[in-house]
C-alpha positions, -999 to +999 in steps of 0.1 A: +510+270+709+478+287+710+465+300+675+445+333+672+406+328+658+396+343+624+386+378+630+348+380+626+342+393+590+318+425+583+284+416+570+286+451+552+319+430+531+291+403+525+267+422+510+291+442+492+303+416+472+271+398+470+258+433+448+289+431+424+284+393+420+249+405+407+260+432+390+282+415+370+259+389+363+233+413+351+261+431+330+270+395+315+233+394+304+231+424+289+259+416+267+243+382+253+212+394+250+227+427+230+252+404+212+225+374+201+189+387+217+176+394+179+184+361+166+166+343+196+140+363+191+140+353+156+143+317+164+117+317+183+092+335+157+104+309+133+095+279+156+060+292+162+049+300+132+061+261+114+043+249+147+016+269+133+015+256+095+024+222+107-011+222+129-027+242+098-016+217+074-021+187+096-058+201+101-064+209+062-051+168+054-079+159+081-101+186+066-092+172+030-094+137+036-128+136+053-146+154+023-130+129-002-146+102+022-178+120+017-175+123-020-166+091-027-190+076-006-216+096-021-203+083-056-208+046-051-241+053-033-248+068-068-231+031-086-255+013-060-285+030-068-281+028-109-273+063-110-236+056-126-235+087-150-242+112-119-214+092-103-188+092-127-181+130-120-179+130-089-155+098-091-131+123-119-129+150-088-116+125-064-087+112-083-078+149-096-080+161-056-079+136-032-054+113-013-035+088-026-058+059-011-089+074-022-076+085-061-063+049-063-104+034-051-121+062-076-098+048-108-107+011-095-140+021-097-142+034-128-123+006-142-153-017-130-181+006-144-160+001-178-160-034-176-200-033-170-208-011-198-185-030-223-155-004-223-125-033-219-100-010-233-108+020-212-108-004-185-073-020-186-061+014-187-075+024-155-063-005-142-025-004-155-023+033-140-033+023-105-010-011-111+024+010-123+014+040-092+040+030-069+021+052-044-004+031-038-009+004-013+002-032-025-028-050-020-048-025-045-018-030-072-020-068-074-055-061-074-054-039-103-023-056-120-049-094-121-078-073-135-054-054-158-038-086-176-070-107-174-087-077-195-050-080-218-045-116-223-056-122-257-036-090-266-004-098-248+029-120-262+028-157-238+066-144-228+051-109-217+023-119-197+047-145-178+070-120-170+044-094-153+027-128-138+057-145-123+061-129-089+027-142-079+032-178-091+061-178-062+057-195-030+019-190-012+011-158-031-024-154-025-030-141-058-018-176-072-053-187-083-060-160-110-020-162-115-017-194-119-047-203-146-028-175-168+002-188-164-009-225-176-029-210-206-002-192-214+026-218-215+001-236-238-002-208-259+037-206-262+041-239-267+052-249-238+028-278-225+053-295-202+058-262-180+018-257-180+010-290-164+024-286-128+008-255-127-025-267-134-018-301-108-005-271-083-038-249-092-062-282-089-050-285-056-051-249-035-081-252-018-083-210-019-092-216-056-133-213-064-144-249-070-149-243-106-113-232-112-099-265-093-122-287-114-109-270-145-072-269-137-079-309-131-090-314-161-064-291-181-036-311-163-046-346-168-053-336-203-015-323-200-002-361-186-003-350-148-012-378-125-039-358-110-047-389-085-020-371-061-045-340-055-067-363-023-090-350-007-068-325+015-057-291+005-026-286-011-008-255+005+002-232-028+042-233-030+043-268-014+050-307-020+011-324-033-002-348-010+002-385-014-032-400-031-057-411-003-071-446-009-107-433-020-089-416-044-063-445-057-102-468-063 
């Protein structure tokens, strides 16, 4: 049975509903953009202008950061040349307006110049504040925390100082060599002889110790009943077993 083709459709119907396709489109626009066009608009003024005070304030931190540099820079060239009074102002601005960094290196600072001109107290203070500023960078704490309870010893109870120095008498701390002659005087102080020795035969042993320390911590623990013949001639890695007594050593 033969079936009858499609009859040819009118271009004009085409068209016609191609414009109210379009029409409605454009009408479904205007609706959004009458309903929610305000807030987009306010969206997008929001975005640019914290794009805008983020790059202002990222610029100003740069801005801020690189005049500190030049301040303190100019500072120590002042320590360097003798100058220290014309420095010490300059250090004081630093720590009041600059970075955390660059506060923390202007109180180290003065903390030295106090320890030159005698100032011990004034000193250990500067140094407790950048120690206990848990803003700044670890190595600069332990930094300031040795110079801080070196300056405090004789001040300090045995059982406080051990307390603040334990954590770097653990394992290969690499501030074990200041640590660790602390610790040992300490113990003595408290009466404590046996618990002072190992850490002077440890101390002899770490070849990262100054050559004056080692030969003092050798002589603090044979004086203590160490058997100070185990140290060799090879280095003793800090947290570790000491090695066996070479046979130089043993004559």
């Amino acid at each position: 049975m033969a079936t009858n083709p499609p009859a040819p459709t009118d271009p004009r119907d085409d068209a016609f509903i191609r414009e109210v396709d379009e029409e409605y489109r454009r009408d479904e626009v205007n609706k959004l953009a009458r309903r929610y066009g305000r807030w987009v608009v306010l969206a997008i003024g929001v975005g640019l202008a914290a794009l805008g005070g983020f790059l202002y304030w990222q610029a100003e931190q740069k801005r801020r950061v690189e005049a500190t540099s030049e301040q303190f820079s100019q500072a120590l060239d002042k320590v360097e040349s003798g100058s220290t009074p014309e420095a010490l102002p300059i250090l004081a601005d630093v720590v009041k307006a600059g970075p955390e960094s660059y506060r923390a290196l202007s109180l180290l600072t003065q903390a030295g110049i106090a320890v030159r001109t005698g100032e011990a107290e004034k000193a250990a203070g500067l140094f407790r504040s950048v120690a206990d500023d848990a803003k700044v960078a670890g190595p600069l704490r332990d930094a300031a925390r040795m110079n801080q309870l070196r300056l405090d010893y004789d001040k300090m109870a045995p059982a406080d100082l051990l307390k603040q120095l334990q954590p770097y008498l653990d394992g290969d701390n690499p501030w074990f060599p200041v640590a660790g002659e602390m610790a040992g005087l300490a113990h003595i102080k408290a009466g404590n002889p046996d618990k002072a020795g190992p850490i002077f035969l440890r101390l002899a042993g770490d070849m990262r110790a100054p050559q004056s320390v080692r030969g003092r911590a050798e002589q603090m623990a044979a004086m203590l009943g160490e058997d100070v013949t185990k140290l060799g001639d090879k280095p003793q890695a800090a947290g570790g077993p000491v090695p066996a007594p070479t046979e130089a050593t043993a004559q």
